[in-house]
C-alpha positions in Angstrom: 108.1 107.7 85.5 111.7 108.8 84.5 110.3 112.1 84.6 108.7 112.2 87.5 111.5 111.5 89.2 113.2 114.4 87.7 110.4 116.3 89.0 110.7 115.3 92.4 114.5 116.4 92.6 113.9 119.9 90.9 111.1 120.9 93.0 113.3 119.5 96.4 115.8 121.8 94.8 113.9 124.6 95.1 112.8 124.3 98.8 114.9 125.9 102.5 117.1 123.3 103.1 115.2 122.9 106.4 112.6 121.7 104.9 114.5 119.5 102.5 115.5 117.9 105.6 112.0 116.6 106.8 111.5 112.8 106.7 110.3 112.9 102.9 109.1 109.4 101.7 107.9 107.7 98.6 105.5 105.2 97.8 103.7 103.4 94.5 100.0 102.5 94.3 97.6 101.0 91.6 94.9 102.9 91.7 91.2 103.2 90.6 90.3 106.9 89.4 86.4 107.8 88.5 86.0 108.2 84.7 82.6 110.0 82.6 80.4 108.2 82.4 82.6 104.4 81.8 84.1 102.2 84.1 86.9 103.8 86.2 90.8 104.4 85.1 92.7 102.1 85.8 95.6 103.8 86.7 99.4 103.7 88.9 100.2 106.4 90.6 103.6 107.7 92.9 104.1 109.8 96.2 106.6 111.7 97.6 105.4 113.2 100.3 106.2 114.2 103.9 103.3 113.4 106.2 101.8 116.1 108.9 101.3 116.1 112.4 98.4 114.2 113.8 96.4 117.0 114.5 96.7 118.8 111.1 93.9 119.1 109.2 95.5 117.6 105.9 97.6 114.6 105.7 100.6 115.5 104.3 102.6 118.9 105.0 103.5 118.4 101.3 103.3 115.7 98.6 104.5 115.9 94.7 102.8 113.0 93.8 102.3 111.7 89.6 99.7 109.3 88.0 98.4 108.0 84.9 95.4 105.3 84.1 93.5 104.1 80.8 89.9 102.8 80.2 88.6 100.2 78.4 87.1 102.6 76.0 89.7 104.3 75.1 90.2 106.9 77.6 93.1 108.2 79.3 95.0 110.6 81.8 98.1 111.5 82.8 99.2 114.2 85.3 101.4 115.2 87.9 100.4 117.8 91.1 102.4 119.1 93.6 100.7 120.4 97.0 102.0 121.7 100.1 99.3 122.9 102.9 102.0 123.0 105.5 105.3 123.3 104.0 105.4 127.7 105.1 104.1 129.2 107.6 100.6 130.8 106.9 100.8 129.7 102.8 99.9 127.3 101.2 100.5 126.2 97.1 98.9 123.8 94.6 101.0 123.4 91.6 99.5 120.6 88.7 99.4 120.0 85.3 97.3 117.2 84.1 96.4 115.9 80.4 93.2 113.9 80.1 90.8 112.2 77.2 87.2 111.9 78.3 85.7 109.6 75.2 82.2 109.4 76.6 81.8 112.9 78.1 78.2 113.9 78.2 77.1 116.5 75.6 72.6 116.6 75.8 73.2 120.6 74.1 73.1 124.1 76.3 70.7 125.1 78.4 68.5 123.8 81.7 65.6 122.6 78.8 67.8 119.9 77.2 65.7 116.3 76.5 66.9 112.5 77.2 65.4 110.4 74.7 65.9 107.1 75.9 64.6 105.0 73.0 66.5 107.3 71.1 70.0 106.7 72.8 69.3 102.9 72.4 69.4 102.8 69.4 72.4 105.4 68.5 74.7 104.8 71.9 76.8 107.9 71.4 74.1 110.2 70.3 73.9 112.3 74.1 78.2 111.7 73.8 80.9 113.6 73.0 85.3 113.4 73.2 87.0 115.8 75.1 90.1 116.0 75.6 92.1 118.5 77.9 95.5 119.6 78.6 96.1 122.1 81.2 98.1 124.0 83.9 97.6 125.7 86.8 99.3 127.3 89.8 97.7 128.6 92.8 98.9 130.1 95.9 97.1 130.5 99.0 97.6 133.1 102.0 96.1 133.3 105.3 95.3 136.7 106.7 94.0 136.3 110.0 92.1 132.9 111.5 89.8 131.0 109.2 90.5 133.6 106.8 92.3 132.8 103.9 93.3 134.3 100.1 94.1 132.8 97.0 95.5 133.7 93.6 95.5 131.1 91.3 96.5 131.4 87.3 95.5 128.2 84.9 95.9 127.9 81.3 94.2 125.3 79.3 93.4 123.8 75.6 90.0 121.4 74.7 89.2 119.4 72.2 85.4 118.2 71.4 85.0 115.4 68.4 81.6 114.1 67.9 82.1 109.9 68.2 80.8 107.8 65.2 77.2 107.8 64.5 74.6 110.3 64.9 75.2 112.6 68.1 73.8 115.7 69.6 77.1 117.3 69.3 77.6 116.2 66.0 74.3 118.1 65.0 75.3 121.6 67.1 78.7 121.3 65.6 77.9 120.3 61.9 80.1 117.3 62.1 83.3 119.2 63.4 84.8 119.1 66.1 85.8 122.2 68.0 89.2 123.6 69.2 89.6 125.9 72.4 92.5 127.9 74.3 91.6 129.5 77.6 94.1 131.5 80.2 92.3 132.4 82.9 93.5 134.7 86.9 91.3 133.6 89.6 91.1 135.8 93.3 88.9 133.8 96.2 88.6 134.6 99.9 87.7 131.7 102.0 86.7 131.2 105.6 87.8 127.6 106.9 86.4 126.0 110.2 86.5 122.3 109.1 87.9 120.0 111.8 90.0 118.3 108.6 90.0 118.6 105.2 90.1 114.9 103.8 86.9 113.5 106.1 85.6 116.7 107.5 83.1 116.3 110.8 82.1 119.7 111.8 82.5 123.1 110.6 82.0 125.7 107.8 83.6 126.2 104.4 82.7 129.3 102.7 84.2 130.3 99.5 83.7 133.8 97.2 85.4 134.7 93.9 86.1 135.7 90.5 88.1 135.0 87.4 88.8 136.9 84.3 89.6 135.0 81.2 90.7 134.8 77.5 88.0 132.1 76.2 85.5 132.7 73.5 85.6 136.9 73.3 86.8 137.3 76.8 84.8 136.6 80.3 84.4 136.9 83.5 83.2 134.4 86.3 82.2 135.0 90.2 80.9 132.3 92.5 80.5 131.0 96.0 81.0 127.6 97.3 79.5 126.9 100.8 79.4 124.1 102.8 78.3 123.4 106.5 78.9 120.3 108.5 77.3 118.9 111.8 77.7 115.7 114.2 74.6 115.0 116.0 76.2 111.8 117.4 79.4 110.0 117.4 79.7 108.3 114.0 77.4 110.7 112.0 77.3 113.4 109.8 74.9 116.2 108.4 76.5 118.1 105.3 74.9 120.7 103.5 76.1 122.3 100.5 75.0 125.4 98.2 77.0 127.0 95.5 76.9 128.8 92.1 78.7 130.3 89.8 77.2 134.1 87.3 79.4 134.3 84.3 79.5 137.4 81.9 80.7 137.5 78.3 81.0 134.8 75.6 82.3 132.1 77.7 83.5 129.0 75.3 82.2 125.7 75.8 84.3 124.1 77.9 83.6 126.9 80.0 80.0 125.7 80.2 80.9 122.4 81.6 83.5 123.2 84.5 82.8 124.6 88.0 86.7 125.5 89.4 87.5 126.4 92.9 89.8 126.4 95.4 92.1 123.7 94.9 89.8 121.9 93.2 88.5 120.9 89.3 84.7 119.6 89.2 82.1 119.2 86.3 79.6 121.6 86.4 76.2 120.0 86.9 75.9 116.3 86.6 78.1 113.3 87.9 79.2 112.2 91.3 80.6 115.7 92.2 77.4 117.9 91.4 74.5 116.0 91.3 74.3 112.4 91.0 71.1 112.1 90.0 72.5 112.6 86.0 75.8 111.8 84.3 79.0 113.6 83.7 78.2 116.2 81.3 74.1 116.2 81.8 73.9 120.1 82.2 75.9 122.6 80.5 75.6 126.2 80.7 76.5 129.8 81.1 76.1 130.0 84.7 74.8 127.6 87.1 73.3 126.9 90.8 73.5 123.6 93.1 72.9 122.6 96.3 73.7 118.9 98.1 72.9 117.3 101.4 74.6 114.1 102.7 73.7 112.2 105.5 76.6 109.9 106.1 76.7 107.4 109.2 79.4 104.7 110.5 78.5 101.3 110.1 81.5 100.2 111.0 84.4 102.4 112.8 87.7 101.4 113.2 89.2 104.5 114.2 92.3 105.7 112.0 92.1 102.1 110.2 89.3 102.8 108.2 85.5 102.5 108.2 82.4 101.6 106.0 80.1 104.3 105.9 76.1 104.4 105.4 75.2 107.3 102.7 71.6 108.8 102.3 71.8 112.0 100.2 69.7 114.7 97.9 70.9 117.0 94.8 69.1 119.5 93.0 70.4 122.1 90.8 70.1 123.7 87.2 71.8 125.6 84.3 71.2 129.6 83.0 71.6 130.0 79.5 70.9 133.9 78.4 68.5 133.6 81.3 67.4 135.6 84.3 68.2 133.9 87.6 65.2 131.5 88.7 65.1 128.7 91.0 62.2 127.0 89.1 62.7 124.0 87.2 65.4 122.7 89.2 67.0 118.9 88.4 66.5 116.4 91.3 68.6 113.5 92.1 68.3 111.4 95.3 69.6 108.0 96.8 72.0 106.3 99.0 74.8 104.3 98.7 78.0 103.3 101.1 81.7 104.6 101.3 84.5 102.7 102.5 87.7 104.9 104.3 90.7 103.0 104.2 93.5 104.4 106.9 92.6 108.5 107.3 91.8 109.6 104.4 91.4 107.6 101.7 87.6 107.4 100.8 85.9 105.6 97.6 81.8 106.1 97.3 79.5 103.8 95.7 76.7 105.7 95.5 72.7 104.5 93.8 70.9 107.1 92.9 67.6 108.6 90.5 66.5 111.4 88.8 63.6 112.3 86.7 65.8 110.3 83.9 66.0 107.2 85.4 68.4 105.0 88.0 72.1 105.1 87.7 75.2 104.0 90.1 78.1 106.4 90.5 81.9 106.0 91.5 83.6 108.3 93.5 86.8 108.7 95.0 86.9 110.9 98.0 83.5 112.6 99.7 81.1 114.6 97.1 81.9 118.2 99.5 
């Protein structure tokens, strides 16, 4: 962690000395990190952060903070972030730069009509699985105008790597045994409107979310989506969330491109996994352009206040993928279940969620809520 600790004194460096002078603070963890489709990372991370007021809705006016984990299966992840909600007046920035392996990605082919053959992944285990490997960078910057409403600029520049696994695979067979090599720089512009109560364990409000990106992938494309989210507390202790988004894009998108749904402050897989839809695995659903929407029910078991809780979870998914397609809502993918989350302190949530889809029953770690 030599490094990170360079980090952390070049990126003080560059701060008002007031703020340099707030009651900054580091800490070390071991750490558990959700990983495609295997067991979770297991991973040490580091924080140096400086924690917010009570009533803020983030934890932490600002935090440079560093991790890196490994798998049993040979996967691995390294990155290091630096965010800083409250650290100047009306902005906000997310700096990060993160290199992870993924060595049992899903990869089914493109398109909403893919098939699951389960006898068929029996007997070749990495036949619906792929490698890929990322290494990326990405800095955004975030304004508020007036209110709720806020703007953000972020710019992100990437490199993936797909390699078929031993055996016979799906992407073996789309890829004739290669593996394929991608570069992507991308400028992203969002408006969002922000009610939520808090950020890290949100009770009531709205999150809306509209933008666009133009990028260098493939030949060149563009992307616009919308995020929404909508959260309600009939009673002390319980939560309704509600979810839709989607993303159009236009061009020749490259393949990663096809698996990634990118927002505001936030990196997600586009439709499958404990983020999307957690009826299907990381990786289920890959295409052009795509539409989801989520609802949570989520109730306190147990509530100790600002020490932590265990959480009842009843929830619903249902999405799909456009491939050189015309917008439809027919033939969606459903996934539905329940589980439990526990909340340790304010803010730190893990979900164990039990779920099914049309393709059978499957259990899904998370850290942090879904939306």
């Amino acid at each position: 962690m030599k490094h990170f600790g360079t980090g952390a004194i070049v990126m003080m460096a560059l701060l008002p000395g007031a703020l340099r002078a707030q009651d900054w603070g580091m800490s070390w963890l071991p750490i558990m990190v959700p990983s495609s489709n295997e067991f979770p990372f297991i991973a040490l991370g580091a924080d140096y952060s400086v924690p917010a007021p009570y009533e803020a809705p983030y934890v932490s006016n600002g935090a440079l903070s560093g991790a890196a984990g490994v798998t049993f299966k040979g996967s691995w992840f390294a990155g290091v972030r630096f965010r800083a909600p409250g650290l100047m007046r009306k902005w906000r920035f997310d700096v990060r730069a993160q290199a992870i392996r993924e060595k049992r990605f899903g990869y089914y082919g493109i398109g909403n009509e893919t098939t699951f053959d389960r006898s068929l992944s029996d007997r070749e285990p990495n036949f619906y699985r792929v490698s890929r490997t990322r290494y990326f960078g990405q800095a955004e910057a975030s304004r508020r105008l007036t209110g709720p409403l806020w703007a953000s600029l972020a710019g992100r520049v990437q490199h993936t790597d797909f390699e078929p696994l031993s055996g016979l695979s799906q992407f073996g067979l789309d890829a004739g045994g290669q593996p394929v090599s991608e570069g992507d720089a991308s400028a992203r512009l969002s408006l969002m409107v922000d009610t939520r109560d808090t950020e890290y364990n949100t009770q009531k409000g709205v999150f809306l979310e509209v933008g666009g990106k133009v990028a260098s992938g493939g030949d060149g494309y563009t992307w616009i989506y919308t995020n929404l989210s909508g959260f309600v507390s009939p009673r002390e202790g319980t939560v309704i969330a509600v979810r839709v988004a989607g993303g159009l894009a236009g061009g020749t998108p490259p393949l990663s491109e096809r698996y990634e749904f990118n927002t505001w402050e936030q990196d997600r897989n586009s439709l499958g996994g404990r983020f999307t839809n957690r009826g299907f695995p990381d990786g289920r659903f890959g295409g052009q352009s795509v539409v989801m929407g989520n609802l949570d029910l989520r109730h306190d078991l147990l509530n100790l206040g600002d020490l932590g809780a265990i959480t009842l979870l009843v929830f619903g998914d249902a999405g799909r993928v456009f491939e050189d397609e015309d917008f439809s809502l027919d033939d969606l993918h459903w996934g539905a279940g329940g589980g439990f989350a526990l909340r340790l302190l304010r803010s730190n949530v893990w979900t164990f969620n039990f779920s099914g889809g049309s393709e059978g029953f499957r259990f899904l770690f998370g850290w942090g809520w879904m939306f």
